[in-house]
C-alpha positions, -999 to 999 in steps of 0.1 A, spaced: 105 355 694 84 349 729 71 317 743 36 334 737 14 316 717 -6 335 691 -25 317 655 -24 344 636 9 369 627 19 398 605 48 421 597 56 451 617 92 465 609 102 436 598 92 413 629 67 388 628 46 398 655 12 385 667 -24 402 652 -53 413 672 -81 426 656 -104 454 673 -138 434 683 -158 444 652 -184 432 625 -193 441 592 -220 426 573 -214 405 542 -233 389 511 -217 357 493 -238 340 467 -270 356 476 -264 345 515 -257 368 541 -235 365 569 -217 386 596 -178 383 595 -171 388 632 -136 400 644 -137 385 682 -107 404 698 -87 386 722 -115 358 732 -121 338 701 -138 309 717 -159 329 745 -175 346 718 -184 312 698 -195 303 739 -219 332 739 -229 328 699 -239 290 702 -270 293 721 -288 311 696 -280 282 672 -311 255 677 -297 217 681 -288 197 674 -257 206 658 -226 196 634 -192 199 643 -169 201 611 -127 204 620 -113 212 593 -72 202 594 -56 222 571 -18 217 582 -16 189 600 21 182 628 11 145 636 0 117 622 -34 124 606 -41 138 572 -47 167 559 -89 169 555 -121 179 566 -131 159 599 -172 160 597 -185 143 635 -200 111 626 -233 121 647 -245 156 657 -248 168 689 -261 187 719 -252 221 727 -237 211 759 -214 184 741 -205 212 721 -197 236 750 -173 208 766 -153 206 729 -148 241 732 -142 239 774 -117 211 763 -97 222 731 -105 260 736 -63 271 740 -58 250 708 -88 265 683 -80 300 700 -38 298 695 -29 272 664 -34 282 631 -34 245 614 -74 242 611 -102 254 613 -141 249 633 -173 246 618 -203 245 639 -238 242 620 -269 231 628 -290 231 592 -307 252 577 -308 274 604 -272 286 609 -238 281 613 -208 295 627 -173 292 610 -138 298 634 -114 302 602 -75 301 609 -73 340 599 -93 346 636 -123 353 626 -162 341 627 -186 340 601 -219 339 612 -247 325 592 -289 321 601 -298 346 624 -283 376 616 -304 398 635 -298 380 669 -258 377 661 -260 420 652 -277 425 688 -251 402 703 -225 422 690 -243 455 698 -246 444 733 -207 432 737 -201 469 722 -186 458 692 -181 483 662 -202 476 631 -177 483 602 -175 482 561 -151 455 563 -129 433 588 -95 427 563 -70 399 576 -33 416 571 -13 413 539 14 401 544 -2 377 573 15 341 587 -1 310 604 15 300 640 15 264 646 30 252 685 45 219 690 33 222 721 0 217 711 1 189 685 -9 162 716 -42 185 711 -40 177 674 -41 139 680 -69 143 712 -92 165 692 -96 134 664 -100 110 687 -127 130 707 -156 116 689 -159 98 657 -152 113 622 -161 111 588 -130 121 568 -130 137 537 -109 156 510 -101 193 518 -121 214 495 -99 240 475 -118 271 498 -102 257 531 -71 273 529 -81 308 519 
């Protein structure tokens, strides 16, 4: 195996090897809401960078630590305050190599009602509120509008010791309200 860090992996002939989607959306309806499911390519967290702005503030950060290498629990991490895009921005500027290449958590990032964007450990985004501005994002980044984005079967999670000092920096960035992992955020 290489030193290269990747979160998300899947069999090829035998050899777990790192998976990159094509940069691609499909539309999607869960419980009456709908939602874009947005396969970001190889820049995860420029994309949430460029998606953010058409979120209104101020907004909710949720990390959600679904296999933790340190000291804290497994749980959802809801900030204790919300806050301004540009605080969000920074998070991202700050922990941006650790959402983008570990495969322990997941990023929620909402401002309510109006929309929310999900970073799931399978690499992709789900985009809720305004769909229409999210589609002509994507249409102007050229991505392809397709039925459906499917994560590989069989798939694995990467997790890189390297970054665990991330783990630890991440929950001590701001101040969190813990709580119980709900049984939908490990699917």
């Amino acid at each position: 195996m290489t030193s290269q860090k990747w979160k998300l992996g899947t069999l090829r002939e035998g050899e777990d090897v790192a998976w990159n989607y094509s940069p691609s959306y499909a539309r999607q309806v869960v419980g009456g809401v709908e939602r874009l499911v947005i396969a970001p390519g190889t820049a995860p967290v420029e994309l949430l960078r460029e998606l953010l702005p058409l979120l209104p503030e101020p907004i909710w950060v949720l990390y959600v630590l679904i296999t933790p290498r340190c000291d804290a629990p497994a749980g959802r991490y809801q900030s204790a305050t919300p806050h301004t895009r540009a605080e969000v921005l920074a998070l991202l500027d700050r922990f941006g190599e650790f959402f983008a290449a570990d495969g322990r958590h997941n990023l929620w990032l909402a401002a309510p009602p109006a929309g929310q964007l999900v970073f799931d450990r399978h690499e992709v985004i789900y985009a809720y509120g305004p769909i229409a501005e999210f589609v002509a994002r994507m249409k102007e980044k050229d991505f392809a509008e397709v039925e459906m984005i499917r994560v590989p079967v069989p798939h694995s999670h990467h997790f890189h010791e390297v970054l665990d000092a991330d783990e630890k920096a991440v929950l001590a960035h701001w101040e969190w309200i813990p709580s119980e992992l709900q049984e939908t955020d490990d699917l």
